[in-house]
N, C-alpha and C positions, 0 to 999 in steps of 0.2 A: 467477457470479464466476470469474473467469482463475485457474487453478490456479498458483502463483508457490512456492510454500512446497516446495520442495525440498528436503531435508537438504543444509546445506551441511558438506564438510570441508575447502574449502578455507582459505588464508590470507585470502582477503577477506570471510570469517564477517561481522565489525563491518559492512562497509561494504553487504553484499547485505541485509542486515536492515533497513539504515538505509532503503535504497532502498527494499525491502518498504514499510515503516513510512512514508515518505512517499507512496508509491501508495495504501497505504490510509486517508492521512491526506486527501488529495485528494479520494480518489472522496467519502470522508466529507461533502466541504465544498462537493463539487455538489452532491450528494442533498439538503445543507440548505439548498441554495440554490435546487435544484427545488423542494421542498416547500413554500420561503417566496412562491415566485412563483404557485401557486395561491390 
Protein backbone atom coordinates (compact mmCIF):
# COMPACT_ATOMS: atom_id res chain seq x y z
CA UNK A 1 0.00 0.00 0.00
CA UNK A 2 1.13 3.80 -0.96
CA UNK A 3 2.39 5.38 2.20
CA UNK A 4 -0.30 8.73 2.34
CA UNK A 5 -0.79 9.08 6.09
CA UNK A 6 1.63 11.87 6.86
CA UNK A 7 0.94 13.90 9.95
CA UNK A 8 -0.81 16.81 8.72
CA UNK A 9 -0.49 20.49 10.73
CA UNK A 10 -1.67 22.20 8.14
CA UNK A 11 -5.16 24.12 7.75
CA UNK A 12 -6.36 21.61 5.31
CA UNK A 13 -6.25 18.72 8.27
CA UNK A 14 -10.41 18.02 7.42
CA UNK A 15 -10.10 18.03 3.78
CA UNK A 16 -6.42 15.65 3.30
CA UNK A 17 -8.25 13.06 5.65
CA UNK A 18 -11.37 13.31 3.67
CA UNK A 19 -9.22 12.68 0.63
CA UNK A 20 -7.28 9.87 2.63
CA UNK A 21 -10.66 8.37 3.45
CA UNK A 22 -12.04 8.30 -0.02
CA UNK A 23 -8.69 6.60 -1.55
CA UNK A 24 -9.13 4.07 0.90
CA UNK A 25 -12.72 3.90 0.52
CA UNK A 26 -12.12 3.02 -3.39
CA UNK A 27 -9.42 0.81 -3.33
CA UNK A 28 -11.79 -0.92 -0.77
CA UNK A 29 -14.60 -1.21 -3.43
CA UNK A 30 -12.34 -2.82 -6.27
CA UNK A 31 -10.79 -5.34 -4.01
CA UNK A 32 -14.64 -6.21 -3.53
CA UNK A 33 -15.32 -6.06 -6.88
CA UNK A 34 -12.13 -8.28 -7.89
CA UNK A 35 -12.92 -10.68 -5.51
CA UNK A 36 -16.76 -10.92 -6.65
CA UNK A 37 -15.48 -11.46 -10.21
CA UNK A 38 -13.70 -14.73 -9.52
Amino acid sequence: PKQRRESHTNNNNNTDNTAIIAEDLTRIAENTLDSGSR
